[in-house]
Backbone as JSON Lines, residues from 0, in Angstrom:
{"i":0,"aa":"X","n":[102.78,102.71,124.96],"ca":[102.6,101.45,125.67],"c":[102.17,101.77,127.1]}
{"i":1,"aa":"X","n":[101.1,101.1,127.45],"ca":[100.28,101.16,129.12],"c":[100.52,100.16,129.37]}
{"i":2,"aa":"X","n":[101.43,100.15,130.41],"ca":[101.38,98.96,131.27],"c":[100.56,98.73,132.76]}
{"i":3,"aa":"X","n":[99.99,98.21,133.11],"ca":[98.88,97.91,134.23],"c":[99.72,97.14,134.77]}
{"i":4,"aa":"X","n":[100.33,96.83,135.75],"ca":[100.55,96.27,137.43],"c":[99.21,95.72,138.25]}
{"i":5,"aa":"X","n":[98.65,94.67,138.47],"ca":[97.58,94.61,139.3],"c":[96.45,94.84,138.8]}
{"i":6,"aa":"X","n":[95.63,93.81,138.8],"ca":[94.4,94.14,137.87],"c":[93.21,94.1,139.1]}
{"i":7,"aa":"X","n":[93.41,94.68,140.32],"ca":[92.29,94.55,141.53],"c":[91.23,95.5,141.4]}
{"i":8,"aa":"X","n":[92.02,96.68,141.01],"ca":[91.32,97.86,140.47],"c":[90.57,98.09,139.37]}
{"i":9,"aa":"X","n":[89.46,97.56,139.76],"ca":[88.22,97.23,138.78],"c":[87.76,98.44,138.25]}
{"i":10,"aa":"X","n":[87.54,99.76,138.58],"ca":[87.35,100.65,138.72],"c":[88.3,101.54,137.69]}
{"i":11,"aa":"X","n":[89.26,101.17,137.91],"ca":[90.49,101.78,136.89],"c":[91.01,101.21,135.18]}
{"i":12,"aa":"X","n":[90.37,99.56,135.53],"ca":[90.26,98.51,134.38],"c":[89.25,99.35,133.58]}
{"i":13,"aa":"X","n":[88.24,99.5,134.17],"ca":[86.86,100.14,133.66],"c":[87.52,101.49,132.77]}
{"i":14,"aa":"X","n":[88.08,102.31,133.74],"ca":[88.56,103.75,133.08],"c":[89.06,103.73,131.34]}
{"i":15,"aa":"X","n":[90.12,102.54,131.76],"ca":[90.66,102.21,130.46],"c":[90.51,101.69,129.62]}
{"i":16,"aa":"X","n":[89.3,101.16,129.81],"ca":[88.15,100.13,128.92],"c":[87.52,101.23,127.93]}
{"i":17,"aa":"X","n":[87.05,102.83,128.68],"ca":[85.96,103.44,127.95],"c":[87.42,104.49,127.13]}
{"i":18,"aa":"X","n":[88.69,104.46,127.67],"ca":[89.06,105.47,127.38],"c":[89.7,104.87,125.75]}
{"i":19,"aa":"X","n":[90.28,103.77,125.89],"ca":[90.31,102.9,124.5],"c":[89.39,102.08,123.68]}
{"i":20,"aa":"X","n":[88.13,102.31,124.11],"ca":[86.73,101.7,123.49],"c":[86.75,100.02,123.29]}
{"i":21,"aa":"X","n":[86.95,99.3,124.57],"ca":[87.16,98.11,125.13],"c":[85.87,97.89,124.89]}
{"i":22,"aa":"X","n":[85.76,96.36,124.43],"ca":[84.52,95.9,124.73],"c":[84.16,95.25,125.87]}
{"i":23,"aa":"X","n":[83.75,95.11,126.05],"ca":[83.16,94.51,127.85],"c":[83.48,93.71,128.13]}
{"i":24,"aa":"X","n":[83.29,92.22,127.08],"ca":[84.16,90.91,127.21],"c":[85.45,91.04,127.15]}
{"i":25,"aa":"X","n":[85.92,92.28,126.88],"ca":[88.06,92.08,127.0],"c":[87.65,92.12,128.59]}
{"i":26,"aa":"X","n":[86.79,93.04,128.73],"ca":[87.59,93.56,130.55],"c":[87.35,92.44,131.47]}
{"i":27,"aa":"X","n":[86.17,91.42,130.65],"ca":[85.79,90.82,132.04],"c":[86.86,89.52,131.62]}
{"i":28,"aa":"X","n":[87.79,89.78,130.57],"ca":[88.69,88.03,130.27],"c":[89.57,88.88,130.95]}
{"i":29,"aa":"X","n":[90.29,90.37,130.92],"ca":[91.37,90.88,131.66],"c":[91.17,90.51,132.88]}
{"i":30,"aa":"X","n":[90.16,90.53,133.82],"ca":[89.68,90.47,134.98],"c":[90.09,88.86,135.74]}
{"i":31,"aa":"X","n":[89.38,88.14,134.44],"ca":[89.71,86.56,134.92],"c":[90.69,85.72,134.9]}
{"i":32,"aa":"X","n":[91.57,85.61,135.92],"ca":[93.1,85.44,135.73],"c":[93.13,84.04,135.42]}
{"i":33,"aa":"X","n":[92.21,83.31,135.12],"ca":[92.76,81.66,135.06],"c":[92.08,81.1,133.78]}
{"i":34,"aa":"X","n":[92.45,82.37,132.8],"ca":[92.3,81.95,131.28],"c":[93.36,81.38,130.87]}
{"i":35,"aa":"X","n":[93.28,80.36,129.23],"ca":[94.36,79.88,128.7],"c":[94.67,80.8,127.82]}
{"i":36,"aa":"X","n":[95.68,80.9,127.12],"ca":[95.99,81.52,125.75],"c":[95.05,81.62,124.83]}
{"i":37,"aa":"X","n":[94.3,82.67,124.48],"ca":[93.5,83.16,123.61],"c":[93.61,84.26,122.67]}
{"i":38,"aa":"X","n":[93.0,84.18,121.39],"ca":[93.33,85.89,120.74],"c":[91.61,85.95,120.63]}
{"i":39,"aa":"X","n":[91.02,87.13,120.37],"ca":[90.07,87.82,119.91],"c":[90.41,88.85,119.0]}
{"i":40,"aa":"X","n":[89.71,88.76,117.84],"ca":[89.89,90.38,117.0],"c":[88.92,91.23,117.16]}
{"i":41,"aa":"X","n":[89.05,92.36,116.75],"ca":[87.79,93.38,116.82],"c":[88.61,94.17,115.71]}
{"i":42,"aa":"X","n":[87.68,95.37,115.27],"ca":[87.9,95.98,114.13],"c":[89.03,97.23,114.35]}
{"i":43,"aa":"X","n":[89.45,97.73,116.0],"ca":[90.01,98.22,116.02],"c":[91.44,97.77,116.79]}
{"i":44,"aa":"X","n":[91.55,96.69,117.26],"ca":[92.78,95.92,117.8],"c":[92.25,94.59,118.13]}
{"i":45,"aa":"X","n":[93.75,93.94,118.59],"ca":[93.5,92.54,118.64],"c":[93.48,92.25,120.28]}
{"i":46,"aa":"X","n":[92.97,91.33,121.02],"ca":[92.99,90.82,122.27],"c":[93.6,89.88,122.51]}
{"i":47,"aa":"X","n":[95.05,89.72,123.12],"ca":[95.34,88.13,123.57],"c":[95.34,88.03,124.96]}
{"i":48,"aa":"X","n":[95.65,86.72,125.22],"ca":[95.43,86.6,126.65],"c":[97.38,85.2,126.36]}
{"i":49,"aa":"X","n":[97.86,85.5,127.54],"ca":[99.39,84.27,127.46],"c":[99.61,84.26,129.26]}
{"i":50,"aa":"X","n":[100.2,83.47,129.61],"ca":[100.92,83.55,130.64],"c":[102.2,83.03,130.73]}
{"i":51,"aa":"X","n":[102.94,84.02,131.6],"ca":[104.44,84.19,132.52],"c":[104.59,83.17,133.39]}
{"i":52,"aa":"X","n":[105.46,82.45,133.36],"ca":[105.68,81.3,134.06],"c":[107.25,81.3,134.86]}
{"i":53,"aa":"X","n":[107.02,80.41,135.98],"ca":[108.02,81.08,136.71],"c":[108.44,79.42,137.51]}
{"i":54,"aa":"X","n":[109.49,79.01,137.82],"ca":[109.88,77.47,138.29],"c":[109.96,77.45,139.83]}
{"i":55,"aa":"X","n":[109.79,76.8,140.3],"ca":[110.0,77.27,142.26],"c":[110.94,75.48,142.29]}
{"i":56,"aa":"X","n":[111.84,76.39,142.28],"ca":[113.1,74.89,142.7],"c":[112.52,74.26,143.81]}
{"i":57,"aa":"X","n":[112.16,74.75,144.91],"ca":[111.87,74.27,146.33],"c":[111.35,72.65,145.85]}
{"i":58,"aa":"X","n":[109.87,73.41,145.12],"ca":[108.37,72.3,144.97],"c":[108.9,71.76,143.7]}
{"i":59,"aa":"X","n":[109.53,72.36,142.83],"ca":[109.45,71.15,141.92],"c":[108.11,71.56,140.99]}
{"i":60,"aa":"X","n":[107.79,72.43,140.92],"ca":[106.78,73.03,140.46],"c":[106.8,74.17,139.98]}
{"i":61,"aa":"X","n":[105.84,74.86,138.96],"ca":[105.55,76.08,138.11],"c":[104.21,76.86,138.52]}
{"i":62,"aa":"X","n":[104.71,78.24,138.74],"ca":[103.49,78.88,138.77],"c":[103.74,79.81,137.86]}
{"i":63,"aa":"X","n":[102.42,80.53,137.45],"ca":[102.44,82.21,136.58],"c":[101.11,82.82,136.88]}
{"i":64,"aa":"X","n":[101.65,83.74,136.09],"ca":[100.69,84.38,136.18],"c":[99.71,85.1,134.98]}
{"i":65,"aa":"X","n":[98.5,85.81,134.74],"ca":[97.9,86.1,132.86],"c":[98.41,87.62,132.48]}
{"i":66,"aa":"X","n":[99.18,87.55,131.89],"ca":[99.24,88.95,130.88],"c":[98.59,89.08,129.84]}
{"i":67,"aa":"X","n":[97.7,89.87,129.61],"ca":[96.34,90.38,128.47],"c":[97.38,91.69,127.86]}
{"i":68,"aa":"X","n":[97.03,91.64,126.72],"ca":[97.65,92.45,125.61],"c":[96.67,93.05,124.54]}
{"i":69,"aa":"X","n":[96.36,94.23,124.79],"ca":[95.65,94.94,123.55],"c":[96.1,95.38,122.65]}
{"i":70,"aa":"X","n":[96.4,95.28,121.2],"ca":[97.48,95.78,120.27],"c":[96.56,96.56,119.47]}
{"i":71,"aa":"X","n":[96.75,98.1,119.33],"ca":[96.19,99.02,118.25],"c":[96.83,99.27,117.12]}
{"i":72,"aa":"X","n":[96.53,99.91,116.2],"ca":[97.05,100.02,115.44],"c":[98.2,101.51,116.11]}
{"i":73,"aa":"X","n":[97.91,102.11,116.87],"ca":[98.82,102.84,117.29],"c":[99.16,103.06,119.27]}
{"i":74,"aa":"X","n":[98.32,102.13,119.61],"ca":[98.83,101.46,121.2],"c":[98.92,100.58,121.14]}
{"i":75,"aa":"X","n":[99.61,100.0,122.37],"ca":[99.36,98.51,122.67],"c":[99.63,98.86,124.45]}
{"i":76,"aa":"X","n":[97.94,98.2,124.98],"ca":[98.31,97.96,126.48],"c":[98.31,96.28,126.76]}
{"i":77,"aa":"X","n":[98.93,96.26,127.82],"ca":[99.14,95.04,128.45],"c":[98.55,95.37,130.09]}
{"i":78,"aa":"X","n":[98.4,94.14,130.66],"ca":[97.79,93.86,131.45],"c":[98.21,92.81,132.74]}
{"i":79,"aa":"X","n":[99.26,93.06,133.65],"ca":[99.71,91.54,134.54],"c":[98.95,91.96,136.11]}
{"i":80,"aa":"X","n":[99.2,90.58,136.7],"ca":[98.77,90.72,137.94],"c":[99.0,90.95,139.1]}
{"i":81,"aa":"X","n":[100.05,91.63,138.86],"ca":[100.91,92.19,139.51],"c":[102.69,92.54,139.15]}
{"i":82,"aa":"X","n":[102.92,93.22,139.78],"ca":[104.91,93.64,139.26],"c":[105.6,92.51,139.64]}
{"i":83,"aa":"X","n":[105.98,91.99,138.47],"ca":[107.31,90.36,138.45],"c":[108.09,91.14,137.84]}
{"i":84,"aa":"X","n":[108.36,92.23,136.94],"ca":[109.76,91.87,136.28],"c":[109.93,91.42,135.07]}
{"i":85,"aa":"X","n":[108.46,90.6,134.47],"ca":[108.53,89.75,133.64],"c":[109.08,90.84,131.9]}
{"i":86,"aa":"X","n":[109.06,91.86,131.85],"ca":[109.09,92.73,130.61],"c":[110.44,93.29,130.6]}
{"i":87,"aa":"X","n":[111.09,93.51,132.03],"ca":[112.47,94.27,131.88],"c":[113.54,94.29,130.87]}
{"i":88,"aa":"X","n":[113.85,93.08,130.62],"ca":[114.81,93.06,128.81],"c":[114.09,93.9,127.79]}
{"i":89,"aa":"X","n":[112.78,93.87,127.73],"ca":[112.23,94.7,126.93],"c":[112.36,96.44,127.44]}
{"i":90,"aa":"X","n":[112.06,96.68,128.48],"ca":[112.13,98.14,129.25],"c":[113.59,98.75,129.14]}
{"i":91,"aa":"X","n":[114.58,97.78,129.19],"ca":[115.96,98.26,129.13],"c":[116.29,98.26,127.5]}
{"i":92,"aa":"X","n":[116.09,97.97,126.87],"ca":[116.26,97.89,125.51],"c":[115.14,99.08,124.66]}
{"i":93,"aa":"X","n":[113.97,99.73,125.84],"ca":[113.63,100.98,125.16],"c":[114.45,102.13,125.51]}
{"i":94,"aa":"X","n":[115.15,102.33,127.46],"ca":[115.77,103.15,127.51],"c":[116.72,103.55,126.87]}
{"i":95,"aa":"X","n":[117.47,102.59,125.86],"ca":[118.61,102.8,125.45],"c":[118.68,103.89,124.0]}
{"i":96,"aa":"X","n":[119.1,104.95,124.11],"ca":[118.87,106.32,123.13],"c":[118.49,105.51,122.15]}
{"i":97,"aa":"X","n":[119.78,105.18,121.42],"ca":[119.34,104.66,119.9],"c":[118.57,102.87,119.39]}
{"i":98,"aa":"X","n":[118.44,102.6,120.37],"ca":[117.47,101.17,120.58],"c":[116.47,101.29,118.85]}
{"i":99,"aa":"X","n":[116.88,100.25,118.16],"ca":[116.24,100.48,116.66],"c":[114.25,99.86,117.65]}
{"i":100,"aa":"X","n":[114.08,99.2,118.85],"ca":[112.94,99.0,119.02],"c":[111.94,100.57,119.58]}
{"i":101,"aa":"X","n":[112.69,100.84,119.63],"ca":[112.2,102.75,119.89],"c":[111.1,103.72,118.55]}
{"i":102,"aa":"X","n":[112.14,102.63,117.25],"ca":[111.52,103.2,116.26],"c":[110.95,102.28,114.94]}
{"i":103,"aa":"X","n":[110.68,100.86,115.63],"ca":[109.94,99.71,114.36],"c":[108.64,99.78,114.51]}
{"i":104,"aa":"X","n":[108.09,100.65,115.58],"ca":[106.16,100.37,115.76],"c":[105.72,99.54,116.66]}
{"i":105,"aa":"X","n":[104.39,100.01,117.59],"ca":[103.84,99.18,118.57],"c":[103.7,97.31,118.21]}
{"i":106,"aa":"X","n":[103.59,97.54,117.05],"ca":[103.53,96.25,116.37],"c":[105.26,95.4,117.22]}
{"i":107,"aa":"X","n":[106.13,95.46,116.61],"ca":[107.33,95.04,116.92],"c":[107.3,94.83,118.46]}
{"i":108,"aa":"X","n":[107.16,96.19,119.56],"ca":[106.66,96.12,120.19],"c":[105.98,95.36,121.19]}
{"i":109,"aa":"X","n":[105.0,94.68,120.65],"ca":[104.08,93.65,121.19],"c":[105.23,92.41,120.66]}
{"i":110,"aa":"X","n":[105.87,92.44,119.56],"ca":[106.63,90.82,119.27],"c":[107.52,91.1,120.31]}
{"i":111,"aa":"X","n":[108.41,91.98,120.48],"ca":[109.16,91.84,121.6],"c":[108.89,91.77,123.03]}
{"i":112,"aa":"X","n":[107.38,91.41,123.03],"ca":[107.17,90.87,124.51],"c":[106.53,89.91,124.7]}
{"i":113,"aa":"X","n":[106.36,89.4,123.53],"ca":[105.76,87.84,123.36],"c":[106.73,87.26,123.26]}
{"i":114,"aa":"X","n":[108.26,87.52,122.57],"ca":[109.44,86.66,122.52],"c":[109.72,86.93,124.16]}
{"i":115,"aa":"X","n":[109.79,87.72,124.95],"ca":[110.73,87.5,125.93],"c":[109.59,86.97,126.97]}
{"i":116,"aa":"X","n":[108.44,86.73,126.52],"ca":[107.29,85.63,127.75],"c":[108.04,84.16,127.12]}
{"i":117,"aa":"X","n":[108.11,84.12,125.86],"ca":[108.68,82.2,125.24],"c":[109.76,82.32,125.3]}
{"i":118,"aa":"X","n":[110.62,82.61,125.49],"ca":[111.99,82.59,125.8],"c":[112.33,82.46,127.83]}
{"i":119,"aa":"X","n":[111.39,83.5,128.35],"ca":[111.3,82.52,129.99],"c":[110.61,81.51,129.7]}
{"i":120,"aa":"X","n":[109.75,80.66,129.33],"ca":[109.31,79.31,128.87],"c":[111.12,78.21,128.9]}
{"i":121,"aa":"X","n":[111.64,78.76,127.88],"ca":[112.89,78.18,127.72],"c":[114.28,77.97,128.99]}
{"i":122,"aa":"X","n":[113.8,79.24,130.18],"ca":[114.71,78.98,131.19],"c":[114.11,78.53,132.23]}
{"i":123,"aa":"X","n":[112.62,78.25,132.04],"ca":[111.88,77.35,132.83],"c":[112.18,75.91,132.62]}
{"i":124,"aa":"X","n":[112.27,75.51,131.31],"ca":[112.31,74.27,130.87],"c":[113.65,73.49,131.42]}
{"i":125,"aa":"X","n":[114.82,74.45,130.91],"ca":[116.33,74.33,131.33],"c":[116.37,74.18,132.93]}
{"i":126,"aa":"X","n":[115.79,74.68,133.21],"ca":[116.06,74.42,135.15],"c":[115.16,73.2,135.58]}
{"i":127,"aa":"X","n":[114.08,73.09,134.42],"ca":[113.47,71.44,135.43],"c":[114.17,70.35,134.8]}
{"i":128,"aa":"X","n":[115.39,70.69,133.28],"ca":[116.09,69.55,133.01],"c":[117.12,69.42,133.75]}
{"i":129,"aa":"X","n":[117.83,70.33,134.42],"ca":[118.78,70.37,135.49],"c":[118.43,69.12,136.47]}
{"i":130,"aa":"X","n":[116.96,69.72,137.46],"ca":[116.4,68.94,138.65],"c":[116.43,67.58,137.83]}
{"i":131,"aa":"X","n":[115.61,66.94,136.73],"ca":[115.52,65.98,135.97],"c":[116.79,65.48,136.24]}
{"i":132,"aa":"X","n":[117.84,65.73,135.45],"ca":[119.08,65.18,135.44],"c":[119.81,64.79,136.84]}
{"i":133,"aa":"X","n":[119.58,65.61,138.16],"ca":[119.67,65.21,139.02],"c":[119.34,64.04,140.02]}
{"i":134,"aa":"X","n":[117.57,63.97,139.66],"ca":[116.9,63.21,140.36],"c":[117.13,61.99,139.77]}
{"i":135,"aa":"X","n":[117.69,61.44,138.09],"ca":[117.94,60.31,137.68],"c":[119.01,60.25,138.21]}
{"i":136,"aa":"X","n":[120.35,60.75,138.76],"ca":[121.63,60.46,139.39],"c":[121.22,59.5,140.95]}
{"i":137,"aa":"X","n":[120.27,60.43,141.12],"ca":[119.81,60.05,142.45],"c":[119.45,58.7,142.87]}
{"i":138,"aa":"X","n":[118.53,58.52,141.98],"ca":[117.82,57.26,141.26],"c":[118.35,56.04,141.4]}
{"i":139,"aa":"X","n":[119.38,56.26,140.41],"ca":[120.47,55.41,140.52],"c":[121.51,54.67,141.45]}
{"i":140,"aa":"X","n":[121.8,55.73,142.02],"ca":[122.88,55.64,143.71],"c":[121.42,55.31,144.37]}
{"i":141,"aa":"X","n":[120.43,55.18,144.36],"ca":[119.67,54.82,145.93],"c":[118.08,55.41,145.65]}
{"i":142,"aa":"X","n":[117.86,54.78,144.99],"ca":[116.11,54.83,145.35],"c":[115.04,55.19,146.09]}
{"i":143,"aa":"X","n":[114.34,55.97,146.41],"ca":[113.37,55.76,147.49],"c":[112.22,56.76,146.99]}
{"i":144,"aa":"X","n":[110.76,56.58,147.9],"ca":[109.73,57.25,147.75],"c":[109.72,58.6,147.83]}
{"i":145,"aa":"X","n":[110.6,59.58,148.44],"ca":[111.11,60.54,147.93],"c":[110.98,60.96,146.4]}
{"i":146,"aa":"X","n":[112.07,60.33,145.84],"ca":[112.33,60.94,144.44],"c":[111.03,60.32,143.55]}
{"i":147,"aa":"X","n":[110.6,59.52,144.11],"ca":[109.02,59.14,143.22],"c":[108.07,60.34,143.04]}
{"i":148,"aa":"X","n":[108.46,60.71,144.71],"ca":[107.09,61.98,144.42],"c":[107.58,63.39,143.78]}
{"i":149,"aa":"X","n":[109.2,63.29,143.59],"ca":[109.38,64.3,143.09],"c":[109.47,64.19,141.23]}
{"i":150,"aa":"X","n":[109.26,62.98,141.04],"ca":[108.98,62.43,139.4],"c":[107.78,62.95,138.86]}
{"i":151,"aa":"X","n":[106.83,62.93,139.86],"ca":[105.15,63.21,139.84],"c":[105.13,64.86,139.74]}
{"i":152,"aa":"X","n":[106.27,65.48,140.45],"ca":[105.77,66.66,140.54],"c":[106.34,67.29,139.5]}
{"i":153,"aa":"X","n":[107.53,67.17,138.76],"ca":[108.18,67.69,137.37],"c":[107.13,67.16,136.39]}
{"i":154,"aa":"X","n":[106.62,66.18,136.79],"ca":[105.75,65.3,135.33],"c":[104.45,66.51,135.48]}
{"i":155,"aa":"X","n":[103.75,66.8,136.44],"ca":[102.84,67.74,136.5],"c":[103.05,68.97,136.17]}
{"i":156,"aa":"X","n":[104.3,69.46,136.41],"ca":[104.9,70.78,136.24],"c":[104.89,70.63,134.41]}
{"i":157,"aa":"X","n":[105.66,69.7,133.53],"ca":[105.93,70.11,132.34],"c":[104.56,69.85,131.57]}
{"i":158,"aa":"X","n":[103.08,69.16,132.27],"ca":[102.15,69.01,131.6],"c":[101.19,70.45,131.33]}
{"i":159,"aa":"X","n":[101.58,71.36,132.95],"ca":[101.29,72.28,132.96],"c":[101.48,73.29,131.9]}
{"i":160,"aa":"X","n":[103.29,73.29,131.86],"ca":[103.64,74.36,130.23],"c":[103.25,73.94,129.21]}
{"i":161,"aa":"X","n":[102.99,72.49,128.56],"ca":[102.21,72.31,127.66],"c":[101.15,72.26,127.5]}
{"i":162,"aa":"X","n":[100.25,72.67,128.3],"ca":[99.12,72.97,128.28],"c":[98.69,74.24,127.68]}
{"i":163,"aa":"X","n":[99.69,74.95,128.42],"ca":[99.31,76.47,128.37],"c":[100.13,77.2,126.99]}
{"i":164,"aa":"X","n":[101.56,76.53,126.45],"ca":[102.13,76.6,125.19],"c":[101.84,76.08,124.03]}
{"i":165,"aa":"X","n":[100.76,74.9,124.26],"ca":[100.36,74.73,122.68],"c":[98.93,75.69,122.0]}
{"i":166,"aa":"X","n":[98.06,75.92,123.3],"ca":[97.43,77.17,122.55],"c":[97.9,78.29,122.19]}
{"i":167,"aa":"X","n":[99.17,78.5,123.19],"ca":[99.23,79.98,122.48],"c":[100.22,80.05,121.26]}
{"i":168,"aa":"X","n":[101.05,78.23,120.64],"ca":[101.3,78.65,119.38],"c":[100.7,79.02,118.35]}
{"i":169,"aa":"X","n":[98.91,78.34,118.9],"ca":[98.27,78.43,117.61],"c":[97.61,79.95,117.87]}
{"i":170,"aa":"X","n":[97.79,80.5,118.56],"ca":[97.61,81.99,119.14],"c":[98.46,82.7,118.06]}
{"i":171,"aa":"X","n":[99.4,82.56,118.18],"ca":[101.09,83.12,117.49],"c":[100.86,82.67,116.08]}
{"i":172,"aa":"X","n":[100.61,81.92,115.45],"ca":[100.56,81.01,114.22],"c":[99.0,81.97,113.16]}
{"i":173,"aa":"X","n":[98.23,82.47,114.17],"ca":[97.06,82.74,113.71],"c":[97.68,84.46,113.65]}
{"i":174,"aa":"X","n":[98.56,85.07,114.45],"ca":[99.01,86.34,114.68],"c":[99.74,86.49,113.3]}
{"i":175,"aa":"X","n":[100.5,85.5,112.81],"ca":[101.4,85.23,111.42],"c":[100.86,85.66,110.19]}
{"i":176,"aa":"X","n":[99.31,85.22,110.23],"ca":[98.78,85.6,109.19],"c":[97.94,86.92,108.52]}
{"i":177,"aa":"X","n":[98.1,87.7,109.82],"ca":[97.87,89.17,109.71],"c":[96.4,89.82,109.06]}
{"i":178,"aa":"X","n":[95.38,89.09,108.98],"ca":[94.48,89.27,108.28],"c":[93.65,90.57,108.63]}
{"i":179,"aa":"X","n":[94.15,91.17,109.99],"ca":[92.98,92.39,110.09],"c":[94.62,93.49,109.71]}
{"i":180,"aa":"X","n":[95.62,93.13,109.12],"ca":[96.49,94.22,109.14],"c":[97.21,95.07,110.56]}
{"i":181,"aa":"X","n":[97.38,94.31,111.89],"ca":[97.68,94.85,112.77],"c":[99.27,95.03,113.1]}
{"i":182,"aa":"X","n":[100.0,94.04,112.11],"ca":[101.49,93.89,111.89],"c":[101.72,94.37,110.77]}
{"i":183,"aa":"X","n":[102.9,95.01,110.87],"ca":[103.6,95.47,109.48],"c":[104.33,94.25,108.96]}
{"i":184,"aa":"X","n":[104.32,94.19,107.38],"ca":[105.03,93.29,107.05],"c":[107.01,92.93,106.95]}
{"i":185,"aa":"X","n":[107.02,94.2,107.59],"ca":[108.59,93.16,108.28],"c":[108.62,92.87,109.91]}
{"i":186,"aa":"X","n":[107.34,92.68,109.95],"ca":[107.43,92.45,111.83],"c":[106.87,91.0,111.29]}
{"i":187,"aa":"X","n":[106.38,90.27,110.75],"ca":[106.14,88.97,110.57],"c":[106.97,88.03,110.26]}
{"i":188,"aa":"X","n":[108.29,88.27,109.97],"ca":[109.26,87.07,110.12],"c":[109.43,86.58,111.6]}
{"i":189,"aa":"X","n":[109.46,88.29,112.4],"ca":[109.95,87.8,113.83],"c":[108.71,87.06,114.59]}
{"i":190,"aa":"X","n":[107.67,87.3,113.74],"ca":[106.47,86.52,115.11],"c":[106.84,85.15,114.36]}
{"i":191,"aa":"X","n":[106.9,84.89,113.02],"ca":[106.83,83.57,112.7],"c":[108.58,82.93,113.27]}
{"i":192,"aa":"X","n":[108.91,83.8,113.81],"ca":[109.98,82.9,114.49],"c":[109.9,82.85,116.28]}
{"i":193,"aa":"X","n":[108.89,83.63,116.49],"ca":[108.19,83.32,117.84],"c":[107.68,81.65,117.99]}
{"i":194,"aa":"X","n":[106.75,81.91,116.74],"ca":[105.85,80.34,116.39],"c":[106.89,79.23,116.3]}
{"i":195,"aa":"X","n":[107.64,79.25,115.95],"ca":[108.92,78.53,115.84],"c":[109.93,77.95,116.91]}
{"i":196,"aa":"X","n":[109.74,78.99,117.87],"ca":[110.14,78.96,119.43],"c":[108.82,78.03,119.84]}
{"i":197,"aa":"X","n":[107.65,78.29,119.94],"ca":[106.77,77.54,120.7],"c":[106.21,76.12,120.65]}
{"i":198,"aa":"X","n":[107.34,75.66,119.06],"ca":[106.88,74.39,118.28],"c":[108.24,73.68,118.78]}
{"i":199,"aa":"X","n":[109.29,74.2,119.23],"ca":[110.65,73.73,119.86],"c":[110.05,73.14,121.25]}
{"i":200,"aa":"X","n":[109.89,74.1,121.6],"ca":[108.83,74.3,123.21],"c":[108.47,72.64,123.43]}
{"i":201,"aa":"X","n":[107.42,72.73,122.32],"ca":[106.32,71.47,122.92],"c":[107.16,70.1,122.63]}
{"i":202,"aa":"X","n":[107.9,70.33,121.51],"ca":[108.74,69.22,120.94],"c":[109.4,68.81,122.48]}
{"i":203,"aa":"X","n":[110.36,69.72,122.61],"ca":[111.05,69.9,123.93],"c":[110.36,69.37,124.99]}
């Protein structure tokens, strides 16, 4: 597993483009940070594109950022735009000696870092139902143009994650069906319970 920090280094994107036989259009979608959820196949790995999302209590608002994922049949690099943090449950769960994810395959691998991007989805969601639940208390005891504009800004914030979570179920949903063989078949219960997470998601 290659993990990339910072994708400024065009120069180094490039390196790793010729050194894993990238096609040109991965590097220039790695490059472009304000893609939605996408997959591409090619004959020797698959291309997705998802983003990390992150809540800013202050604003009342969501930002993230694009993680690109190349899955081989015997690598998988990823790609963020810098160091968040966003993979660590996964990083601590390889250090650990006998960690069974040490030894299920890059395949598993890649599911275990697509579950722990939709699963922060889920403690994003939980903290704007918090503010939600607050601002209707608020509401109630005393009204004002204040909490209007902060209605506008959760309403923009959760249009945002659904925007960006219903492509990538059908991202995940299309990953389920394994047709170029890039998952082993006991790593496909857990993505189809990824897909399952992202159909809660939108419900939610």
């Amino acid at each position: 597993w290659l993990n990339v920090h910072g994708i400024h280094d065009v120069g180094l994107i490039k390196q790793i483009g010729l050194v894993f036989g990238l096609h040109p259009l991965v590097l220039e979608d790695i490059l472009n940070t304000e893609q939605r959820p996408k997959l591409d196949e090619y004959s020797k790995y698959v291309f997705l594109e998802t983003r990390h999302f992150y809540y800013e209590k202050e604003t009342l608002s969501v930002s993230s950022e694009q993680i690109s994922m190349v899955l081989g049949h015997h690598f998988l690099l990823t790609f963020q735009e810098r160091s968040t943090g966003a993979f660590a449950p996964v990083r601590e769960r390889l250090r650990a000696e006998h960690s069974p994810i040490r030894m299920l395959g890059v395949d598993y691998l890649a599911y275990s870092l697509l579950d722990s991007i939709v699963d922060k989805y889920f403690n994003v969601l939980e903290e704007m139902g918090d503010d939600s639940e607050a601002l209707e208390d608020a509401l109630l005891a005393s009204p004002n143009i204040t909490q209007l504009h902060s209605i506008h800004q959760l309403k923009r914030a959760s249009i945002e994650l659904r925007r960006v979570v219903w492509p990538l179920r059908e991202v995940i949903n299309h990953l389920t069906r394994n047709e170029n063989g890039f998952f082993r078949a006991a790593t496909i219960p857990y993505l189809r319970d990824v897909y399952d997470h992202t159909v809660n998601f939108i419900e939610s």
